[in-house]
Backbone as CSV, one residue per row, in Angstrom:
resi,resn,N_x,N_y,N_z,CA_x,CA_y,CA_z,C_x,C_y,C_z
1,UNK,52.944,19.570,14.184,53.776,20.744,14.415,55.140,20.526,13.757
2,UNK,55.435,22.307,13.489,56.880,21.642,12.552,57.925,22.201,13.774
3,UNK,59.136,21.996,13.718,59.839,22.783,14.519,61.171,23.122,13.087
4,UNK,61.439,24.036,12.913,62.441,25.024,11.966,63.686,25.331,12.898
5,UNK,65.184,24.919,12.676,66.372,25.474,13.071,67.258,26.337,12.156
6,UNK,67.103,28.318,12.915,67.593,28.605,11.832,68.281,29.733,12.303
7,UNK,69.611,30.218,11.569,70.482,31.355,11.820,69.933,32.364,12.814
8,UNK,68.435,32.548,13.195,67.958,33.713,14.147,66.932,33.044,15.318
9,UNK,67.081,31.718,15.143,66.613,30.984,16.550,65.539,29.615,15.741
10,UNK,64.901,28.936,16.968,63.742,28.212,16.538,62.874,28.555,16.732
11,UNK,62.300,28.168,15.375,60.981,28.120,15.184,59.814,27.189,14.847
12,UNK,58.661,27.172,16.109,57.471,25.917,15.680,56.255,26.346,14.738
13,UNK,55.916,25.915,13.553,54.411,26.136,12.833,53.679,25.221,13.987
14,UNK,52.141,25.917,13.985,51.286,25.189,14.471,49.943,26.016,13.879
15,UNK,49.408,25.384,13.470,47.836,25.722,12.780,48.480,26.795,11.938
16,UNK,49.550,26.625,11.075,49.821,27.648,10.205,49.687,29.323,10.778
17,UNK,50.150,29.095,12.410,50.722,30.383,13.082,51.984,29.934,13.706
18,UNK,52.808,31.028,13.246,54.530,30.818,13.474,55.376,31.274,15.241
19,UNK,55.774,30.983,15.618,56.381,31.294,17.332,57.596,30.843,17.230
20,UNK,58.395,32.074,18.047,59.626,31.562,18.225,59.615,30.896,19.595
21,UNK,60.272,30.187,19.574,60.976,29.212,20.862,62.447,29.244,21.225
22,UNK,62.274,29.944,22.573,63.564,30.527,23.343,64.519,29.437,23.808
23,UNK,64.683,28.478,23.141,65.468,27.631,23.835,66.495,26.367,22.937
24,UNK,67.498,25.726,23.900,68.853,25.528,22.926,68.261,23.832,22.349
25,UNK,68.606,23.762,21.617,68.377,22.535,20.377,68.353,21.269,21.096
26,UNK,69.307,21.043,21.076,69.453,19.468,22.225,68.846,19.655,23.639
27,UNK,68.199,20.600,23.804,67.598,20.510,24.834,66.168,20.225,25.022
28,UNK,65.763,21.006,24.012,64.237,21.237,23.251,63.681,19.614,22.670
29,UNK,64.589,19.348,22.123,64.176,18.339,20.958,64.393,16.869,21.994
30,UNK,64.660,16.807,22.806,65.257,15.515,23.925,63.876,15.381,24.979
31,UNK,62.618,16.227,24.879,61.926,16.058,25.631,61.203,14.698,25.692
32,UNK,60.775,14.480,26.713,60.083,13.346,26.665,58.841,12.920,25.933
33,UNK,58.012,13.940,25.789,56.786,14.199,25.151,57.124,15.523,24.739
34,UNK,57.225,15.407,22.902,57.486,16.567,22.448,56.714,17.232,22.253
35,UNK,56.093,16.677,21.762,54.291,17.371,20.715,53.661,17.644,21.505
36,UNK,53.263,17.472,23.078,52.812,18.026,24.324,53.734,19.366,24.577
37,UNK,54.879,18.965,24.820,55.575,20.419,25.589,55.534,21.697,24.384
38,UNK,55.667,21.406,23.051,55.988,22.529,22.033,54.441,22.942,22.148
39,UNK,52.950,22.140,22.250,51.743,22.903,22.682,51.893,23.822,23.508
40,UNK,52.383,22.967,24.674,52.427,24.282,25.786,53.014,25.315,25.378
41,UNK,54.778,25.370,25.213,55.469,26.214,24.720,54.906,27.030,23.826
42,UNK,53.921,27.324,23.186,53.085,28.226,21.550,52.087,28.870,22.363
43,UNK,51.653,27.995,23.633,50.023,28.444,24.212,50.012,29.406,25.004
44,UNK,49.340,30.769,24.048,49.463,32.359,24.689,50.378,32.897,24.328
45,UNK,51.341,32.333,23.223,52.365,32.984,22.802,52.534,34.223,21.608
46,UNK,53.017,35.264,21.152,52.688,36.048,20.764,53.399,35.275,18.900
47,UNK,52.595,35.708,18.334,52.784,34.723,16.978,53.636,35.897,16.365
48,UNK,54.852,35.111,15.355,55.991,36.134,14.904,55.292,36.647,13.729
49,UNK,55.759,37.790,13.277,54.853,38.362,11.754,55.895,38.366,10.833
50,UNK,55.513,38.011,9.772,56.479,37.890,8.698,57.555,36.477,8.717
51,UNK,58.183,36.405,7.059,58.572,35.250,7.019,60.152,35.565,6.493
52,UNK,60.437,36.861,6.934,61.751,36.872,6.624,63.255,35.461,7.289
53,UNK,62.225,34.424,8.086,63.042,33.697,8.989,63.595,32.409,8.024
54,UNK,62.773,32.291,6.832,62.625,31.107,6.542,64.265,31.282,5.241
55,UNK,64.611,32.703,5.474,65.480,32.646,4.651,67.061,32.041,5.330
56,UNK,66.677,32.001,6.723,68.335,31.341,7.546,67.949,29.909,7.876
57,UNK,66.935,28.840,7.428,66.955,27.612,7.857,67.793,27.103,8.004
58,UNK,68.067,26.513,8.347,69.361,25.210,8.426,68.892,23.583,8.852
59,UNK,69.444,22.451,8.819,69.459,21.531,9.186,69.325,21.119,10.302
60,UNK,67.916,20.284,10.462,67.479,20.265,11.997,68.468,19.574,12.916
61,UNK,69.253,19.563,13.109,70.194,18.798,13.633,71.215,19.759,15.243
62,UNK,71.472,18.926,16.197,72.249,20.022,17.188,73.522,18.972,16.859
63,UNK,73.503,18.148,18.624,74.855,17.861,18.052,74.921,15.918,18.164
64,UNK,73.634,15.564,17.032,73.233,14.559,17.242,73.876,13.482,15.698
65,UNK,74.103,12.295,16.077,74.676,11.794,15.369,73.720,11.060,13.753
66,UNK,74.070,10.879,12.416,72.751,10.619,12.123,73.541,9.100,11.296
67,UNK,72.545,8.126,11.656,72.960,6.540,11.268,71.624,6.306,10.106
68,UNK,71.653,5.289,9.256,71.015,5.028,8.348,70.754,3.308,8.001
69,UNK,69.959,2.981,7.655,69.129,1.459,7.214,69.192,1.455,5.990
70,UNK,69.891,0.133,5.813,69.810,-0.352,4.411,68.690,-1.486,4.278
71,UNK,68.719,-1.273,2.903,67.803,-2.577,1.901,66.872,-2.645,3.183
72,UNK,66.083,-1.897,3.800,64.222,-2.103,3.825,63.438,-1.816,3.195
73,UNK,63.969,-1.878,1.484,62.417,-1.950,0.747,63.592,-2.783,-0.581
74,UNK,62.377,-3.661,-1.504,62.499,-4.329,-2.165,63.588,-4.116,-3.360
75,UNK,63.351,-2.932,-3.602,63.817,-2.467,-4.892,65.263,-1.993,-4.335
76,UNK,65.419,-1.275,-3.113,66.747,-1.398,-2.449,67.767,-2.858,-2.913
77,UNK,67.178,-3.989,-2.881,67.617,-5.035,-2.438,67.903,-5.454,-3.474
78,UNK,67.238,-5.117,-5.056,67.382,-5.339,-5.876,68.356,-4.668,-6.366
79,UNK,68.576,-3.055,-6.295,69.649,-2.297,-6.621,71.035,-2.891,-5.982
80,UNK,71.003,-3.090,-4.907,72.264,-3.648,-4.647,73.094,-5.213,-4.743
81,UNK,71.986,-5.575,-4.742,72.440,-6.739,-5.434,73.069,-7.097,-7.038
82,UNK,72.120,-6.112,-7.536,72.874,-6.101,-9.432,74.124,-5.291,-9.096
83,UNK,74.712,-4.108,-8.376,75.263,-3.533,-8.231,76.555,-3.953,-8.098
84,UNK,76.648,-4.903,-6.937,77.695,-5.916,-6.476,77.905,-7.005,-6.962
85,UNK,77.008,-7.608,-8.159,77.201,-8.794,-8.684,78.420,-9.318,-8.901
86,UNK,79.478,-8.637,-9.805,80.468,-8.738,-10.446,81.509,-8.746,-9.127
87,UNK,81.229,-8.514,-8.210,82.556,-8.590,-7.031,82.069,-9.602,-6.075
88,UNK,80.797,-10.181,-6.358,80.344,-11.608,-5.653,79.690,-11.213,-4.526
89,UNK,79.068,-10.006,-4.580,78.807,-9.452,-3.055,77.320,-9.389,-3.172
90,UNK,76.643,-9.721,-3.990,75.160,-10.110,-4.403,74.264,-10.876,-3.504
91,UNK,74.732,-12.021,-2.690,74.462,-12.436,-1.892,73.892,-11.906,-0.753
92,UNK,74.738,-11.231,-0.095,75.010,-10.526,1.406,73.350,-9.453,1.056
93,UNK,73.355,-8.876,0.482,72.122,-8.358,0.246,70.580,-8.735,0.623
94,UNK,71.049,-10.206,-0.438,69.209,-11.106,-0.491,69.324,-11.197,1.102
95,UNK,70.337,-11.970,1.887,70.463,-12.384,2.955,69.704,-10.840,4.055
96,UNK,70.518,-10.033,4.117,69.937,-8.950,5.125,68.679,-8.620,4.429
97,UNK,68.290,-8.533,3.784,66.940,-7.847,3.549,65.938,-9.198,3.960
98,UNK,66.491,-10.389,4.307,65.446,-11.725,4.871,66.237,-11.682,6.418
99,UNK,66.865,-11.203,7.020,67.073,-11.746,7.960,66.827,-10.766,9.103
100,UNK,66.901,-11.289,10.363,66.446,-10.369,11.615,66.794,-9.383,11.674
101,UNK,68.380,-9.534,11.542,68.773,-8.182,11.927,69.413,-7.257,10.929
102,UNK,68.587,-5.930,10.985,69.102,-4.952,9.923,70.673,-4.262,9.559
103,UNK,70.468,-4.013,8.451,71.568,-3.361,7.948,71.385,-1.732,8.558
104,UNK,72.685,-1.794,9.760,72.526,-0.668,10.264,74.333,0.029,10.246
105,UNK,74.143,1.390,9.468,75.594,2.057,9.509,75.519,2.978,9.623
106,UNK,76.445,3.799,10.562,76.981,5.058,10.825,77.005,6.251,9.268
107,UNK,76.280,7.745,9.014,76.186,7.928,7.911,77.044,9.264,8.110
108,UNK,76.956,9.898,9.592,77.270,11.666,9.326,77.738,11.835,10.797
109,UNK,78.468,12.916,10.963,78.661,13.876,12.620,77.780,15.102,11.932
110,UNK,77.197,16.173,12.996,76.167,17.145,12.293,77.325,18.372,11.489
111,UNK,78.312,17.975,11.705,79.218,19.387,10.509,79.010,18.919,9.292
112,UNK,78.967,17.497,8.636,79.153,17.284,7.826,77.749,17.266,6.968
113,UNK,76.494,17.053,7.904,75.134,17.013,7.222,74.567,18.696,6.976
114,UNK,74.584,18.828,5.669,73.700,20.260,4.968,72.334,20.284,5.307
115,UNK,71.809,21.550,5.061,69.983,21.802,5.121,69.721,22.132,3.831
116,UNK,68.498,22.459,3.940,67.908,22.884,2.575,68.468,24.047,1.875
117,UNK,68.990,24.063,0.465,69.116,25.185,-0.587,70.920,24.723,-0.495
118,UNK,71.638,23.893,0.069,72.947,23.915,0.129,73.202,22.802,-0.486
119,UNK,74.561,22.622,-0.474,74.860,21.689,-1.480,75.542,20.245,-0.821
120,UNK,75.449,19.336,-1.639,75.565,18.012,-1.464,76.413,17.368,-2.219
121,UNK,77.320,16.523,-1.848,78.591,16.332,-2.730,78.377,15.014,-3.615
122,UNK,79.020,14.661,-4.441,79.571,13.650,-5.001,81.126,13.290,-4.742
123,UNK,81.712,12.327,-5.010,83.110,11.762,-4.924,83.857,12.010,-6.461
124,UNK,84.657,12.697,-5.836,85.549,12.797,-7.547,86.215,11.724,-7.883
125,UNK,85.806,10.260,-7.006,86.642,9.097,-7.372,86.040,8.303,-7.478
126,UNK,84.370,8.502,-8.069,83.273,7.875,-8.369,82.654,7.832,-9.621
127,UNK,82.191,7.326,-10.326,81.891,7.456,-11.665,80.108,7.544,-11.405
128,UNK,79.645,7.181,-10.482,78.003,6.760,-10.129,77.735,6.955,-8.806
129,UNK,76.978,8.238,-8.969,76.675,8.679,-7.896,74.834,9.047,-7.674
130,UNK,74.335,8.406,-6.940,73.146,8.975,-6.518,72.389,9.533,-5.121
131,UNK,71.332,10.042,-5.398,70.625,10.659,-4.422,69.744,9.316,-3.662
132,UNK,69.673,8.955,-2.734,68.490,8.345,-2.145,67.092,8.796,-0.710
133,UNK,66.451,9.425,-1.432,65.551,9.705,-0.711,64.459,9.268,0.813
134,UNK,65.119,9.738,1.941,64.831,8.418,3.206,64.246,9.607,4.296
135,UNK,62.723,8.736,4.788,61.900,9.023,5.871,63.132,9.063,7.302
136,UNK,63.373,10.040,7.867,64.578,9.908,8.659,63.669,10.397,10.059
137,UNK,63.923,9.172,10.898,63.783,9.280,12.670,64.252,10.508,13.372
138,UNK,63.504,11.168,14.018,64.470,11.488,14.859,64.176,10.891,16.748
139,UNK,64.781,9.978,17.218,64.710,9.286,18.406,65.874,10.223,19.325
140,UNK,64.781,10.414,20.688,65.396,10.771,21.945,66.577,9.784,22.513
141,UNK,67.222,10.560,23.353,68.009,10.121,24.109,67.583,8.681,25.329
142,UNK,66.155,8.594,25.227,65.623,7.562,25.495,65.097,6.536,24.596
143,UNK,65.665,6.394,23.532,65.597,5.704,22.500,63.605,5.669,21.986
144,UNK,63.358,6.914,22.235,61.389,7.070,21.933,61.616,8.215,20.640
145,UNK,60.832,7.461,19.904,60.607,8.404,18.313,59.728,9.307,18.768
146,UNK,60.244,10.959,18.547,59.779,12.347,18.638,59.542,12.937,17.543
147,UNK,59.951,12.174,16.426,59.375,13.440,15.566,60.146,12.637,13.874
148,UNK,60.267,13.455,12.645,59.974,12.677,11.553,60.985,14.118,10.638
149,UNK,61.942,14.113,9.878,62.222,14.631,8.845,62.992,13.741,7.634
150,UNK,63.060,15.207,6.437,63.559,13.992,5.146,65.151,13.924,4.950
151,UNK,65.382,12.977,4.657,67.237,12.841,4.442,67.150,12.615,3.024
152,UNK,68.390,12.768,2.947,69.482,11.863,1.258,69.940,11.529,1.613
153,UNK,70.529,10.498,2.004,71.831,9.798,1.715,72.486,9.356,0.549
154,UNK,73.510,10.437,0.245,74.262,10.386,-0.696,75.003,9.123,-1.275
155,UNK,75.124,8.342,-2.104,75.120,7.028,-2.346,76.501,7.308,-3.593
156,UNK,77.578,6.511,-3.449,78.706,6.080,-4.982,78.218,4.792,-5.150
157,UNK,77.746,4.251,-6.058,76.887,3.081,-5.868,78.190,2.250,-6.769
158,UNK,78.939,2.988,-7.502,80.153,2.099,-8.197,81.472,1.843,-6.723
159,UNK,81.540,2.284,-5.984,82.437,1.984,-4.964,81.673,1.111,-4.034
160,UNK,80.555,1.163,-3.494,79.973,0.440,-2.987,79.828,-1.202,-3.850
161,UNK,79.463,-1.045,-5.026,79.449,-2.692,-5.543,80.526,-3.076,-6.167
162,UNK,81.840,-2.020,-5.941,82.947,-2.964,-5.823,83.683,-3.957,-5.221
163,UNK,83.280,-3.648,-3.174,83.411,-4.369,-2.685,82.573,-3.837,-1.137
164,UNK,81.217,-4.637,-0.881,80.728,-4.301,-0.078,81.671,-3.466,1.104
165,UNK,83.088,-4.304,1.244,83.042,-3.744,2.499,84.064,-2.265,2.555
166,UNK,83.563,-1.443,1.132,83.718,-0.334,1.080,82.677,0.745,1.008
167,UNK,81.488,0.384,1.885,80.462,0.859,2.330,81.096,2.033,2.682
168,UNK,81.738,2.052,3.945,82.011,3.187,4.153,82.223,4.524,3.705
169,UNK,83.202,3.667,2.867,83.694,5.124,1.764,82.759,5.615,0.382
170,UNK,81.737,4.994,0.459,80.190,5.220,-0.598,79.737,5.947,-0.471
171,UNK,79.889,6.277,1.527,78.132,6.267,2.108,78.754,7.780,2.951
172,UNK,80.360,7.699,3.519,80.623,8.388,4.638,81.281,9.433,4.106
173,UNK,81.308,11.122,4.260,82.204,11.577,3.374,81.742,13.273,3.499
174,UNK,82.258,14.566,3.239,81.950,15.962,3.423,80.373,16.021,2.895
175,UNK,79.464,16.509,3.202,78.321,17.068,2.481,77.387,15.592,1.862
176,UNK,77.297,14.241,2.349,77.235,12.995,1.880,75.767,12.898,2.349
177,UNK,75.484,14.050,3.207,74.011,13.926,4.151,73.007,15.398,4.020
178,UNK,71.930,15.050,3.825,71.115,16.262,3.960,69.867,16.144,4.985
179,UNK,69.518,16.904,5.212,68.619,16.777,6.506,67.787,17.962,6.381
180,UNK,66.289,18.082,6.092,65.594,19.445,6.373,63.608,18.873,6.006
181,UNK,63.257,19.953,5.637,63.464,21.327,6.321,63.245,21.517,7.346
182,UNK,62.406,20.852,7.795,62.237,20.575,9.351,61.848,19.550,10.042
183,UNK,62.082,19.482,11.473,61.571,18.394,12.092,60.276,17.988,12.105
184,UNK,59.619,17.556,11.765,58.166,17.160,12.022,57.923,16.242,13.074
185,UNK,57.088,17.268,14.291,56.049,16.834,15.690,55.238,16.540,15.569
186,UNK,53.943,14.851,15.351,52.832,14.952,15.130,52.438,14.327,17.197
187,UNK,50.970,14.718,17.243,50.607,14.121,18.161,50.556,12.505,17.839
188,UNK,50.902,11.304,16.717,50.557,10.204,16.961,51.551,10.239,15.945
189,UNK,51.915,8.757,15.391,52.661,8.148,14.469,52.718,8.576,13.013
190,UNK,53.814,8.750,12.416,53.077,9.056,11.129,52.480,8.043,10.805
191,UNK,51.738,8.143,9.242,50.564,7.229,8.940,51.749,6.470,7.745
192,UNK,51.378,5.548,7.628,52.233,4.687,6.953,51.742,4.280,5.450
193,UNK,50.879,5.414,5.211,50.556,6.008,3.645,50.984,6.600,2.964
194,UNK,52.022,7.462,4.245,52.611,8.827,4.131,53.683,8.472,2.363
195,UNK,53.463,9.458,1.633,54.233,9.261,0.635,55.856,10.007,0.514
196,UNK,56.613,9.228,-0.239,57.344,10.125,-0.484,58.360,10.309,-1.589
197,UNK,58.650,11.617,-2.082,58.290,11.871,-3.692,59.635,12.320,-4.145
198,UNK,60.509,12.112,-4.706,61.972,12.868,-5.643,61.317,13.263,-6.869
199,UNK,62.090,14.367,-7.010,62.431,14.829,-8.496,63.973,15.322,-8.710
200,UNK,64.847,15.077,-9.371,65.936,16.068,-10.050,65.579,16.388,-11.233
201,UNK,66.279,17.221,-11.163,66.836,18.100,-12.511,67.804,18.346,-12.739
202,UNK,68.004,18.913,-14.255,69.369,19.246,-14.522,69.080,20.345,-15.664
203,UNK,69.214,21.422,-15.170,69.249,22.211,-16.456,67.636,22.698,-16.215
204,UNK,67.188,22.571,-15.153,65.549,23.130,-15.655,64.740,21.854,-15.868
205,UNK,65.299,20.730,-16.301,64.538,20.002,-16.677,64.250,18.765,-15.701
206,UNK,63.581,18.074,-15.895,63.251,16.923,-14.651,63.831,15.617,-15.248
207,UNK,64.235,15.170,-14.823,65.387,14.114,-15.812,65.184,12.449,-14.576
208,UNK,64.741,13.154,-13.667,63.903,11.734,-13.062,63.104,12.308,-11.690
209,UNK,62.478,11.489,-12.224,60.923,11.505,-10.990,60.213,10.192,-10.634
210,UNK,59.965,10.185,-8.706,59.356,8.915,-8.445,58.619,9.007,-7.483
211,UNK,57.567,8.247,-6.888,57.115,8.229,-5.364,57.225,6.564,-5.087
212,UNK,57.042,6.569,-3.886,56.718,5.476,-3.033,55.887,5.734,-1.571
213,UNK,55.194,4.473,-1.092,54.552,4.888,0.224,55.278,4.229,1.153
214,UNK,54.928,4.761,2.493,56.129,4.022,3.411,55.588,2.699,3.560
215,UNK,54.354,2.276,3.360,53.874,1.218,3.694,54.536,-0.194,2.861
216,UNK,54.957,0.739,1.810,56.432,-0.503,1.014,57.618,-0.887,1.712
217,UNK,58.043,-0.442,2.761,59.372,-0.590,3.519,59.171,-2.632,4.232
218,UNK,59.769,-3.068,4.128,60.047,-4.640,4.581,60.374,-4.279,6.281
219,UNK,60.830,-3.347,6.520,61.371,-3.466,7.909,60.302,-2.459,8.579
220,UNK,59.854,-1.996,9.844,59.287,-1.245,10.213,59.913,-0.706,12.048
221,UNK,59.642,0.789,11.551,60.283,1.955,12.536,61.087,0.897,13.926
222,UNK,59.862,0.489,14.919,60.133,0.326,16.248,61.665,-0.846,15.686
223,UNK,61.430,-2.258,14.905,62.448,-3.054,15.296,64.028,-2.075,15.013
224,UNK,63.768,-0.754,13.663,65.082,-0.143,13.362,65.571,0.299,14.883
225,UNK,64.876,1.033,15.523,65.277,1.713,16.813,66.052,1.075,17.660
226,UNK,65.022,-0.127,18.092,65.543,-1.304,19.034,67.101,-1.918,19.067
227,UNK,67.424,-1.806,17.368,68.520,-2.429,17.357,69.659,-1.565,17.333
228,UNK,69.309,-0.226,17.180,70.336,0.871,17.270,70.211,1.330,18.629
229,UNK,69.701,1.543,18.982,69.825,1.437,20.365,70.020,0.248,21.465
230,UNK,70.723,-1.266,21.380,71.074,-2.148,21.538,72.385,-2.110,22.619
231,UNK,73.327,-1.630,22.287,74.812,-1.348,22.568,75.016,0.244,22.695
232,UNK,74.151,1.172,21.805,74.616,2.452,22.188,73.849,3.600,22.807
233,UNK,74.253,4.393,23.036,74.007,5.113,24.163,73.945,6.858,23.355
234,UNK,72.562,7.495,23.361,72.651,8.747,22.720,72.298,9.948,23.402
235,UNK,73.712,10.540,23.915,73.185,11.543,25.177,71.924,12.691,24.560
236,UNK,72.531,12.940,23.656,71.066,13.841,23.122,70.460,13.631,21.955
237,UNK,70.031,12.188,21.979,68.917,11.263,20.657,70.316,11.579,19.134
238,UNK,69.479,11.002,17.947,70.239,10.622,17.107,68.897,10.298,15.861
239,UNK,69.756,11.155,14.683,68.959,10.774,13.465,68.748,9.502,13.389
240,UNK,67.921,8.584,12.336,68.390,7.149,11.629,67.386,7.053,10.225
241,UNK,67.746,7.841,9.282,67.864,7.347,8.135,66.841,5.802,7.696
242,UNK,65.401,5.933,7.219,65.228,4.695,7.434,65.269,3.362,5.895
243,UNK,66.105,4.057,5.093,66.128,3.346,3.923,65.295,4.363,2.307
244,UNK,66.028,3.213,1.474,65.015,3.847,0.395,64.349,3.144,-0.639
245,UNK,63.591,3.827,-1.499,62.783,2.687,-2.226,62.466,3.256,-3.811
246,UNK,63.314,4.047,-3.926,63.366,5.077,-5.372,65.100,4.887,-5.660
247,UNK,65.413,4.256,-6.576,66.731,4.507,-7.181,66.690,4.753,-8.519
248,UNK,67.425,5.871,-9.533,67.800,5.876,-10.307,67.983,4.621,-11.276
249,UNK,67.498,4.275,-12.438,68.220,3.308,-13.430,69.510,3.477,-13.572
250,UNK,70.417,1.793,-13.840,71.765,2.010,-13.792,72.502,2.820,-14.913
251,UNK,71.672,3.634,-15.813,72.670,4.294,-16.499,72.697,5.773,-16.010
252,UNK,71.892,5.783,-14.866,72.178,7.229,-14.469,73.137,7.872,-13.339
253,UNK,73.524,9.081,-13.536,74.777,9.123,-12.213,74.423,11.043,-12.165
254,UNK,74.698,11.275,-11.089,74.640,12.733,-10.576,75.251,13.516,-11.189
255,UNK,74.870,14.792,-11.575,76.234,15.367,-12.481,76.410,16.932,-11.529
256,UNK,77.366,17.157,-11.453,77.326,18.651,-10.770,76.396,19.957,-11.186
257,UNK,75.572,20.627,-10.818,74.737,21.306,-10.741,73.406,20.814,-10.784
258,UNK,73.218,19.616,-10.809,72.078,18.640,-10.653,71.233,19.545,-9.359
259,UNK,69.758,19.512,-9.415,69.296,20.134,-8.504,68.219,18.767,-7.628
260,UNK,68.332,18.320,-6.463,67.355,17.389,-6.062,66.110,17.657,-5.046
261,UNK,65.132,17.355,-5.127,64.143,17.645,-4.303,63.138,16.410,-3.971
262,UNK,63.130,16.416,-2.461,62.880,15.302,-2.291,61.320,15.686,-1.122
263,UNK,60.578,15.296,-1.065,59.169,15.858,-0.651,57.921,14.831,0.057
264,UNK,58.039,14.852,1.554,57.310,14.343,2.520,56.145,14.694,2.900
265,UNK,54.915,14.778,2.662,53.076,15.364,3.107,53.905,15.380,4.529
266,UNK,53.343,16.544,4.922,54.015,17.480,6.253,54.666,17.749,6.893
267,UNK,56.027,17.451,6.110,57.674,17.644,6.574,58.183,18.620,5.539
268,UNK,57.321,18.699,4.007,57.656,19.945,3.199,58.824,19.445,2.276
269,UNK,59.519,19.824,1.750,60.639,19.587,0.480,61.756,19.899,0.922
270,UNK,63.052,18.728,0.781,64.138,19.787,1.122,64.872,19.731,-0.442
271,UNK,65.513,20.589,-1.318,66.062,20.655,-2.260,67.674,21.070,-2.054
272,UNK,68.302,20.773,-2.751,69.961,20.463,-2.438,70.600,20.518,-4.174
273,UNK,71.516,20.812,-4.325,72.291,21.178,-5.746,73.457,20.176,-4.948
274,UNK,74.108,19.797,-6.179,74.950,18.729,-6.637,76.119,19.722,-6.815
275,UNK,77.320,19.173,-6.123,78.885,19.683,-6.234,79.758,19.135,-6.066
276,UNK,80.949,19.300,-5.664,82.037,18.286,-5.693,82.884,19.123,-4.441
277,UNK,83.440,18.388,-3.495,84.338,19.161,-2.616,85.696,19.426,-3.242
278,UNK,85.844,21.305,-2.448,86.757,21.305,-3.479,88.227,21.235,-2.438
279,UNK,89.476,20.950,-3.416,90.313,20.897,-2.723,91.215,21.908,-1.900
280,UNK,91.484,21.677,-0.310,92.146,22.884,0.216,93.597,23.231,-0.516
């Protein structure tokens, strides 16, 4: 089941028949057993006609915080390590991607994360900027995985391997997060075959394209949870971003009107255009 958040309410697909659902976001999505209650919630329900809805989507998100995992897949580990070489920060990399505990950082508040068809920023004080394409959690307020959508995390990969511990300012920033198209409810786990696919463009044209399966990730779902949920406390659950495993070659960088699309088997595509925030 999908669940859709959008300008004229929510909405769940189920067997490719559409229902609205009368009820507020953080409330809905915090259940204990989701994929049970949204059955009930559809069962006998009068199915909506027409798809004029799909034109107000927005970003599945209420007012939940969304955090992100680094270097759990190989090629992650490799990107950042060449990245940071030259500032000696090459190290710190090999190390977390071998060691227990993950690379876990704060990425968005939900004003700042976009949905599908909106735009996604770059840093005007960045020379290298990319898209990274990430299987993103969404975990209850009881720290139990409910459900599955796709992120970007927007990446300055030249500020970042200047000096690791300007992560922040790489990673954290207006429009730096995307989140859509929808939440995905399965009755069991996703399958860890599940693929997942980028393309940009620029101009019409496809100027890079990749897949990977999740079954490439070094780290896996339950230990990410465990440790984000360790010390904190999420009154109404919280994205987490679970890494990526598609980067750009280093001569490539985002250019404004860049179009990205990034595409999960039963979470659907979310696509996002490339901009720059502008100044007040």
């Amino acid at each position: 089941m999908n669940v859709y958040k959008t300008l004229a309410g929510i909405y769940v697909t189920d067997d490719s028949k559409i229902f609205l659902i009368e009820e507020e976001w953080d409330a809905l999505v915090n259940r204990e057993n989701l994929f049970a209650y949204l059955k009930e919630s559809v069962s006998g329900k009068q199915e909506v006609a027409g798809e004029s809805w799909k034109d107000s989507i927005q970003a599945p998100i209420g007012s939940q915080e969304v955090w992100a995992a680094g270097v759990t897949y190989l090629r992650s580990r490799d990107a950042r390590m060449e990245e940071s070489k030259n500032a000696g920060g090459a190290d710190f990399y090999s190390m977390v991607y071998n060691a227990e505990r993950p690379e876990l950082f704060f990425k968005a508040l939900p004003h700042r994360v976009v949905g599908p068809g909106k735009q996604v920023f770059i840093r005007k004080d960045s020379k290298w900027n990319v898209p990274e394409p990430e299987l993103t959690l969404f975990i209850n307020s009881k720290g139990s995985v409910q459900g599955y959508t796709i992120g970007n995390d927007m990446s300055s990969r030249d500020i970042e391997g200047e000096n690791p511990l300007y992560l922040p300012q790489a990673k954290v920033y207006n429009n730096s997060a995307a989140l859509g198209p929808s939440l995905y409810v399965p009755e069991h786990f996703i399958s860890l075959e599940t693929e997942i696919k980028i393309i940009i463009r620029r101009n019409g044209t496809t100027i890079f394209e990749n897949a990977i399966q999740l079954n490439k990730m070094k780290r896996n779902f339950t230990e990410l949870v465990e440790y984000l949920f360790r010390e904190y406390d999420f009154e109404n659950g919280a994205y987490l971003m679970t890494g990526t495993g598609m980067i750009p070659p280093n001569d490539f960088s985002l250019m404004i009107d860049d179009e990205i699309s990034i595409t999960v088997d039963e979470i659907g595509t979310l696509t996002n255009s490339v901009a720059q925030r502008q100044a007040k």
